[in-house]
N, C-alpha and C positions, 0 to 999 in steps of 0.2 A: 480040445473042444471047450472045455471047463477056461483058458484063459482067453477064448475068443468072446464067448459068451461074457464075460469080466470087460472086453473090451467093448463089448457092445453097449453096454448099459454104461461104461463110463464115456463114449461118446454122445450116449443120450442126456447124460446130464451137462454138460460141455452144449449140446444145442440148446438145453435150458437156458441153462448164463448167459448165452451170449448178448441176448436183448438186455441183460445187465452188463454185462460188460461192454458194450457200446456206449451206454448212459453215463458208465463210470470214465469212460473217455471222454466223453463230453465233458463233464462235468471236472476233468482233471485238465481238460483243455480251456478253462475261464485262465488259470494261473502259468501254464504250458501250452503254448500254441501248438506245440510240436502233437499233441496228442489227439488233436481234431484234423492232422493232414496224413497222408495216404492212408484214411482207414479201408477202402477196398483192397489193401494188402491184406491186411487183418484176417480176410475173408477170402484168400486165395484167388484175388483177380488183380491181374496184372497186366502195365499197359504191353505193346509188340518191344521184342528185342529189336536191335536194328545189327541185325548180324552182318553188315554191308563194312560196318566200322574198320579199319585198318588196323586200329588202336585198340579194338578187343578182343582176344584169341575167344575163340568159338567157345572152349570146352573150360567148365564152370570148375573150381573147389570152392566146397560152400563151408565157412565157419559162420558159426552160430553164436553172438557173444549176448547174452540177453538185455546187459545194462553197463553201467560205465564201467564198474572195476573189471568186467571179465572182458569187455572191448580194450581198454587201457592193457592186459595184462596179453591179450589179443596179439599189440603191437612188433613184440619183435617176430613174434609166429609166420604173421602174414607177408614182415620182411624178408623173411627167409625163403618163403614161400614163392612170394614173385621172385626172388632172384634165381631160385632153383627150378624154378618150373616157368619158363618164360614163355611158354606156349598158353600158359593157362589163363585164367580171369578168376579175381577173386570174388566170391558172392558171401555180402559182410552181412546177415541179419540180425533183429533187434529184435526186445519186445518192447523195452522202452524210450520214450523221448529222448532222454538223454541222452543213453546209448549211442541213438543213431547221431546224434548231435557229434556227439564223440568222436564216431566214427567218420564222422564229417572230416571232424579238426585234423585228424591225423592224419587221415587217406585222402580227403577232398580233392588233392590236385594228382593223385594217380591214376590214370587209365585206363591203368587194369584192377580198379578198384569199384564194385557198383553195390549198393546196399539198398536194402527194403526191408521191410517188418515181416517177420515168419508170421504167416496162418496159424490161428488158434486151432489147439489137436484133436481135430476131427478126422478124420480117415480121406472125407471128401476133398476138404480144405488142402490137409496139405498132397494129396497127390496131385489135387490141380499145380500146386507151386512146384511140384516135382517135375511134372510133365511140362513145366513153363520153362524150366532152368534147363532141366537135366543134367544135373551135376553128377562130376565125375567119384566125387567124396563128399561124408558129411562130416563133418568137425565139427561136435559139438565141444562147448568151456564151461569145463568146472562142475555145475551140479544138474543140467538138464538132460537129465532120462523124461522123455516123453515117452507114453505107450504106441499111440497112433503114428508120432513121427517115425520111430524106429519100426514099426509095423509096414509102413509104407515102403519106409526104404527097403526092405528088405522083399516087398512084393517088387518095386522097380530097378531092384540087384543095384544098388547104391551100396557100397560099405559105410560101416558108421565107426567114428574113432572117439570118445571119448576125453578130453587131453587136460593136462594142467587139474585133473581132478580130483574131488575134496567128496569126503561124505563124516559129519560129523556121528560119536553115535547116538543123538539125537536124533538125527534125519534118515539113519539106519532104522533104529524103532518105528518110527513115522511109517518107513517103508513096509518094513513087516506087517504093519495094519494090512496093508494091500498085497501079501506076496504074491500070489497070482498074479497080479496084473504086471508088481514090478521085475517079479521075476525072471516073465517072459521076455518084461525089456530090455532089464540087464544082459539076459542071453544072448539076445540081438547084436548085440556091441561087439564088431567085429574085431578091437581091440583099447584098452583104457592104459592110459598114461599113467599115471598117479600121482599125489605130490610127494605124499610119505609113505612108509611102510606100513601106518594106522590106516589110512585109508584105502589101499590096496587089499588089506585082509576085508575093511568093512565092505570093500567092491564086490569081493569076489563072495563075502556070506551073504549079499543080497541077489548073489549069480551071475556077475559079471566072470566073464572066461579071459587071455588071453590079458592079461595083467602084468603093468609093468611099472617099477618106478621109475620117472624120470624127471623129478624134482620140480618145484614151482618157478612155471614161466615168469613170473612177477618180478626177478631179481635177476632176470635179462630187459627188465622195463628202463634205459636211461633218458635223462630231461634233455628235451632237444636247445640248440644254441637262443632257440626263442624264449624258452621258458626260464632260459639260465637269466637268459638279457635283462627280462622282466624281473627276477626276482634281485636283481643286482640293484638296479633302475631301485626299484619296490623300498630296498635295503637304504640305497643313498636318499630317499625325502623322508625312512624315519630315523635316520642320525645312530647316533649310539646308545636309544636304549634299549634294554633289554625285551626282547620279544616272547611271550608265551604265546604259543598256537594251539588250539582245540580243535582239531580236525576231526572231521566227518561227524560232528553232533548228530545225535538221533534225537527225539521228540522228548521233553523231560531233563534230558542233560542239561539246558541249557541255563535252566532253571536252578540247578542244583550248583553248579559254577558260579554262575552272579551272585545267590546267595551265599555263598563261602567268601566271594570273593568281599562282600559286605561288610562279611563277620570279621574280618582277619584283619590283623595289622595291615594297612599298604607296603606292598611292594615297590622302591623307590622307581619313580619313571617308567612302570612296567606299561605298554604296550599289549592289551589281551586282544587277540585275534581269532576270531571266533567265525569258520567255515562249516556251517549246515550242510550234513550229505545230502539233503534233498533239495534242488531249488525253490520247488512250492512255498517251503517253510521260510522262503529269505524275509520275507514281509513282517510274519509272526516274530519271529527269531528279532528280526528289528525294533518291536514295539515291546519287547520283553526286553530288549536292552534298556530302552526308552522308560521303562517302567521301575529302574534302578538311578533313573538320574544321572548315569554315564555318561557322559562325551562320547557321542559315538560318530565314525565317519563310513559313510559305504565305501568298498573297492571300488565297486563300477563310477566312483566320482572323485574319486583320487586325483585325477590327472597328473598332470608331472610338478604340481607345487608341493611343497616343503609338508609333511605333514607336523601340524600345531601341539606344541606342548602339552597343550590341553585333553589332546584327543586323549582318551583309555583306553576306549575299545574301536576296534576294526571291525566290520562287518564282511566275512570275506564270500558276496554276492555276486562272484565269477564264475565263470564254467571252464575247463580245463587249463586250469592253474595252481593244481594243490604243488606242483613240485616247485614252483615261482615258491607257494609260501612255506613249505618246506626248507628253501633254501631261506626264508629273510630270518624263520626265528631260531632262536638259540636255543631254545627246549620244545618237544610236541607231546601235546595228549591224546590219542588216539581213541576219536568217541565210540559209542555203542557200546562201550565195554562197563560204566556207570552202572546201566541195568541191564535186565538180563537180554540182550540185545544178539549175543555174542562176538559182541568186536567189529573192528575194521581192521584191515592190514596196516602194520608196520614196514612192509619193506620199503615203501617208497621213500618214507623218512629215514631209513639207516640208508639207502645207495645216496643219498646226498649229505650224511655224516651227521645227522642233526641225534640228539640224544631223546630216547622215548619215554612216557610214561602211561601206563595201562593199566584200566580198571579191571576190576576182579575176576567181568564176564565177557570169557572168549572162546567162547568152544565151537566158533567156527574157523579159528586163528588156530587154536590148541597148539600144533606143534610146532608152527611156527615163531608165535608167541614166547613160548616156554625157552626154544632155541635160545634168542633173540636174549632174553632174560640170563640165560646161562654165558650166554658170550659177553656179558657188560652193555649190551649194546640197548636194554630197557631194562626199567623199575617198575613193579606191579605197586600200583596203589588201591587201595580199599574203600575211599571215598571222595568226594571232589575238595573237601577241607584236607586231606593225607596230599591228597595231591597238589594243591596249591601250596604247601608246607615245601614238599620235596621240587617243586619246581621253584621255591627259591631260594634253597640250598642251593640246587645246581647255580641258578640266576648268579647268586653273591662266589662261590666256590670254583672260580674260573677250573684248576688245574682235574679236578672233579669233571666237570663238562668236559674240556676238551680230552681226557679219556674215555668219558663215554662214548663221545664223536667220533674218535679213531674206531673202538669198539665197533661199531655204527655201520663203518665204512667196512672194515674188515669182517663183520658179518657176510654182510651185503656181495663183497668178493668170492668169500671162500664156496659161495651156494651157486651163483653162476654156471652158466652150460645147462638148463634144462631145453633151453630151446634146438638146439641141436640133435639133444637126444630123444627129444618128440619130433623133428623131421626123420630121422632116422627111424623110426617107431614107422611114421606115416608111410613112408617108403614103399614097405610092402604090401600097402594096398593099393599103390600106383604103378 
């Protein structure tokens, strides 16, 4: 009674927002078109299935991947998924633009593949989407425990599987603020995957039942022959110089790099490649380069001439391409880790052998990170001058790098197989 009454009033505040969060769509939709189109999903209205299709089996599995890394990480799951369950149709939802963009690139030309933006977690909201799909399972990725969703499903006898999942113990305490509410949800979860053995304990003290490890779908993620192509293509118009890449900058880093990069002796012919996790920020991120007096070149205008001696820095203003640029540099920094951000994933960059470097704050990474660290396969640095230091040590210290790169690869190897052992997990709710 006590966590209904908790749900009640946390869907009353949820119909407060939402006239904000409409606005905040808008208004994220001037930079992102993506965020001003189907917003009646949003809102749990959806247009008719055309269930007449040949090419789409009637009966739904719905995974839930909210934004790019958990669609990205998504990838081998749902491959498996269609090829073992060929009767099925997968239903890919989002919360953000990207995401579904994402989920475009990768699934776009499969049939049994159709995607829409989940309803915000009102009770209303998403049993309408319930009652629209009716899905046979709900897969949720990595860290979405919703109250309402898992409430519903469990009024319309939906299993809910949790998979590929992380809880920091940050996001644990967070949770405690609310055990009530979370508690209830966590119980709900008809069964949870885990990535690590940290977060399976953190699962199950926030009440998750029925806990399992079976390691990070992420390092089942390989670059397909397109992205290889590009990033080869990428490689041959900048010649042999030395590439550093700063992937997935968060708001700040960017700032803290070019300033280092100022201070410090030049790095001979370095090439600094600089991919913003957010595409909003590619503009800003632009006039901040511009604001150092850099040469700088967009991706999006590259085309296939030669790139100029001149250039320094690359502006990497693509959308699903980090493993293209993964592949062109010879050393990567892995942003959000500068401030207390908690990191971005490393694994994409060690399954293509590139050697990593990480700043101090990752305790969404934690144990992955730390792995990664112990295997050769990354260096923690402590500040964006530590880190431009040690990025060209490796740069100059070829036999250096290409151990780490091995390092890199063979991480990346030996973690392999989670996805098979989260279908198998899945199983038994089908």
């Amino acid at each position: 009674m006590r966590a209904r009454l908790y749900r009640l009033l946390y869907s009353c505040v949820w119909w407060l927002i939402i006239p904000l969060a409409l606005c905040r769509l808008w208004w994220r939709g001037r930079k992102e078109p993506g965020y001003r189109q189907h917003i009646p999903e949003r809102l749990g209205f959806y247009p008719p299935i055309d269930r007449a299709r040949a090419d789409l089996p009637p009966a739904y599995l719905w995974v839930h991947a909210v934004s790019v890394g958990e669609t990205r990480a998504a990838e081998p799951l749902i491959n498996m998924l269609l090829a073992g369950y060929p009767q099925h149709t997968i239903l890919l939802t989002h919360m953000t633009a990207t995401g579904r963009a994402t989920g475009q690139a990768l699934f776009g030309t499969s049939s049994r593949v159709i995607q829409s933006f989940l309803p915000y977690d009102t009770g209303w909201m998403v049993g309408r989407f319930l009652r629209h799909f009716s899905p046979r399972l709900c897969i949720l990725m990595e860290t979405e425990v919703w109250p309402n969703l898992i409430a519903q499903c469990g009024r319309y006898q939906v299993p809910v599987a949790l998979v590929n999942a992380r809880l920091s113990a940050r996001s644990l305490r967070r949770g405690k603020k609310f055990t009530t509410l979370m508690t209830e949800a966590a119980s709900g979860i008809s069964c949870v995957g885990a990535q690590t053995s940290d977060d399976a304990e953190r699962m199950r003290e926030l009440g998750a039942r029925n806990v399992t490890i079976t390691g990070n779908l992420k390092f089942d993620v390989a670059p397909s022959e397109e992205l290889v192509g590009i990033g080869k293509a990428m490689r041959q118009q900048i010649g042999a110089r030395p590439v550093l890449l700063c992937a997935s900058t968060r708001e700040g880093e960017e700032a803290l790099i070019l300033a280092a990069l100022s201070s410090l002796p030049p790095i001979d012919d370095l090439l600094l490649i600089i991919v913003p996790r957010h595409p909003q920020r590619f503009e800003e991120v632009a006039n901040l380069i511009a604001s150092y007096h850099l040469p700088m070149l967009r991706r999006s205008v590259l085309g296939s001439e030669q790139l100029g001696a001149e250039i320094k820095v690359m502006l990497g203003d693509s959308m699903g391409e980090m493993f293209a640029y993964f592949g062109v540099s010879d050393v990567a920094f892995i942003g959000g880790s500068l401030m207390p951000l908690g990191g971005q994933n490393l694994i994409e960059a060690c399954a293509v052998g590139t050697p990593v470097l990480i700043g101090p704050h990752t305790f969404n990474f934690a144990a992955v990170t730390e792995q990664a660290i112990a295997a050769g396969a990354a260096l923690r640095v402590s500040d964006a001058v530590m880190m431009l230091g040690m990025a060209k040590r490796l740069l100059v210290t070829k036999t250096e790098r290409q151990a780490m790169g091995q390092n890199a690869s063979n991480f990346a190897q030996l973690h392999r197989g989670a996805t098979a052992r989260t279908v198998a997990l899945l199983a038994g709710l089908l």
